[in-house]
N, C-alpha and C positions, 0 to 999 in steps of 0.2 A: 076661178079655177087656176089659176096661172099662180095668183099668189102662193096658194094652196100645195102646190106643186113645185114651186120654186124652194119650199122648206127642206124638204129631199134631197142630201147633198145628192144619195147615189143614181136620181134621176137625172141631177145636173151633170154628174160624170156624163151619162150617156147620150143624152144630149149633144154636150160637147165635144164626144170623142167620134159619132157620127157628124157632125158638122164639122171637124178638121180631114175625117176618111173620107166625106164624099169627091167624089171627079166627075165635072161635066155634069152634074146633076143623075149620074148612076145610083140608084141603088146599092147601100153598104152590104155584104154577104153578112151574116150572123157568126160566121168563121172568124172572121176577120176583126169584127167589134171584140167578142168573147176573147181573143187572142189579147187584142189591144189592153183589153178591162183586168185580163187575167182571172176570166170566172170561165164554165163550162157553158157550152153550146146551151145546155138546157135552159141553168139561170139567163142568160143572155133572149132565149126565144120568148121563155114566161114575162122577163121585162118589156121587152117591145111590143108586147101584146098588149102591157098594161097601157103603157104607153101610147100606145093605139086608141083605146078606150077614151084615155087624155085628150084625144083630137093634136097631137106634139110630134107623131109621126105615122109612116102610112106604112106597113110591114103588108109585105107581097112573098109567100113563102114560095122557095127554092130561087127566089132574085136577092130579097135583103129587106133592108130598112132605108126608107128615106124621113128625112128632117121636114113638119111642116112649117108654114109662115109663125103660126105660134109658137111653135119649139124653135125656130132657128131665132125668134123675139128673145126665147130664154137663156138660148145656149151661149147667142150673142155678148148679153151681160155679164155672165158670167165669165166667159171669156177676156172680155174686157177688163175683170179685177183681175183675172189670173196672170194677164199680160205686165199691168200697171203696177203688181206685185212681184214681178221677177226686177223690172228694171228697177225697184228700190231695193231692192237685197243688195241685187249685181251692185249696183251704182252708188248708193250709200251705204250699204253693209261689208260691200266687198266678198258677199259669198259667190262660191261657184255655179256657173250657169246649172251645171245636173243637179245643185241640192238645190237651188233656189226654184228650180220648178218645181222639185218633189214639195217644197214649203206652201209654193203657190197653190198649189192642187187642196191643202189645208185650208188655206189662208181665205182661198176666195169663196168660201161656203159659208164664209162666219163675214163677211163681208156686205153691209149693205150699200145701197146706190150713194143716199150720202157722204157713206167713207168713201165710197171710189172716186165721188166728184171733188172731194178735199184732197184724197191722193195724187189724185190727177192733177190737179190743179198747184201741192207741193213740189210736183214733181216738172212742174213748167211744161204741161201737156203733152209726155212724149208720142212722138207718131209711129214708133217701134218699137218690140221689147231685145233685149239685148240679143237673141238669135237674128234679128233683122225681121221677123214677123209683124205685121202690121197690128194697130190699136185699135178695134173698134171704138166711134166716138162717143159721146153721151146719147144720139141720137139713135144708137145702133150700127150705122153703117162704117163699112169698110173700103176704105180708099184702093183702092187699084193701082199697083205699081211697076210698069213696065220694067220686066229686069234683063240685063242684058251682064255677059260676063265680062272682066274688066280687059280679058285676055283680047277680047274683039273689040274695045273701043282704039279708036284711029289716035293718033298726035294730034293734040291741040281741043280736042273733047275734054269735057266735063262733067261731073255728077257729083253725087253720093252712094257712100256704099250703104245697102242693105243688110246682107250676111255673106259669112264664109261657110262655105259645106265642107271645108277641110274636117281633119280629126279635129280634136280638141288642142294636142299639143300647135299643131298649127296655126288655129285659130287664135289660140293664147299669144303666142309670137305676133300674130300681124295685130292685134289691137294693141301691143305692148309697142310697135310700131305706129300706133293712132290709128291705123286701119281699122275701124270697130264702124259697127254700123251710127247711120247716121252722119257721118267722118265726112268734109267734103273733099274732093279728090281731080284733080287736071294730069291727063295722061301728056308727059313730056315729050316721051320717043318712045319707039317700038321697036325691037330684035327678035331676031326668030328664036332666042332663049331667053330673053328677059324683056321687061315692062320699066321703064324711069316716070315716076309719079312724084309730083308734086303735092303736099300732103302738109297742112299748118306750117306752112314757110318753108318749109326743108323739103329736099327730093330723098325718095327711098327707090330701090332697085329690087322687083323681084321675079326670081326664075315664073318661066313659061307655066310651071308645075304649078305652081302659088295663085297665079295671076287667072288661072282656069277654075280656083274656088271659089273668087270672091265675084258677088254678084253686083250691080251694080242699077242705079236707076239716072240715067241721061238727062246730063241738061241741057235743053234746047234753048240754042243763040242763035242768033240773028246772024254772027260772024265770029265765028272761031277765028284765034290768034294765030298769027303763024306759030309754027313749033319751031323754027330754027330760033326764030327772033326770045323765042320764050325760054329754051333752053339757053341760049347765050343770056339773057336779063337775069336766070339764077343759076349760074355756072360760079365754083367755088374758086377764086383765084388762086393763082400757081405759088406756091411758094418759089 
């Protein structure tokens, strides 16, 4: 059935766009999918019905649609190329984040498991797509990644960045900066308007404003450095 099923780009749409809407395991409203899909309440009700029939999700009328173990099997994969196919656009093509998902959304329907696991695998197994959203792996599953903003990490903490929620022109600036997800990163010093980060050998400074978009996932040490001692060890000599 699943194979059968899986031919259907536009069930894999639906699929996948109730697996990114659910929260806390709620019920997606049929308002909200149809919105997403860009089709009307009715096509939207008639699919999750079908859908239903599939045993791929469970539709409870006037609550919504939920994803089940089967269908989150399917959505998951799918998913998986669609992710694995932004970071080569973005990263080897050089296209923009907004076309390269509209390509992926093509892309990953004509896409079978063996392409993915050779892409994947050209691709040196990224663990993010270039938003900072995480990879489903070959297995299906999704790593869990505690994220914390960069604006609240302390002096002398460490991680990686994830994503920026900034605009776009934002977001362009701080990767353009090395700030891109994935990026590893050591907070230097803190001010009540700016952030000094240490960032591929070089420190950058950025306002309070900046520093509140980027997300970030913490690395646990044993003993963080002091910060005075680490700001003087990459401190730029005076001329």
């Amino acid at each position: 059935m699943l194979d059968s099923v899986a031919a259907s780009a536009s069930v894999q749409m639906y699929l996948v766009s109730i697996l990114r809407l659910a929260e806390q395991n709620q019920p997606v409203p049929l308002s909200q999918l149809a919105a997403v899909l860009d089709v009307s309440p009715v096509s939207a009700n008639q699919m999750c019905r079908r859908l239903e029939e599939e045993g791929l999700v469970t539709y409870v009328p006037y609550k919504g649609v939920s994803i089940t173990p089967t269908g989150e099997q399917l959505a998951v994969r799918i998913l998986r190329r669609h992710r694995l196919w932004e970071v080569f656009l973005v990263e080897r093509l050089q296209i923009g984040s907004t076309e390269a998902h509209d390509m992926a959304c093509s892309l990953e329907h004509a896409t079978s498991d063996l392409l993915a696991e050779r892409l994947a695998a050209y691709l040196s197994h990224p663990q993010v797509n270039p938003e900072g959203e995480p990879i489903p792996d070959s297995s299906g599953q999704i790593s869990a990644r505690p994220e914390q903003r960069l604006i609240d990490m302390e002096a002398g903490q460490s991680g990686h960045c994830i994503r920026c929620t900034a605009d776009e022109a934002s977001c362009a600036f701080l990767s353009g900066q090395g700030l891109r997800p994935g990026a590893s990163l050591m907070v230097i010093a803190t001010a009540p308007r700016s952030v000094l980060l240490q960032l591929d050998g070089k420190r950058i400074a950025l306002t309070h404003d900046l520093a509140e978009t980027v997300l970030v996932e913490i690395k646990q040490l044993s003993g963080n450095p002091d910060p005075a001692s680490l700001a003087e060890s990459t401190s730029t000599p005076s001329n």
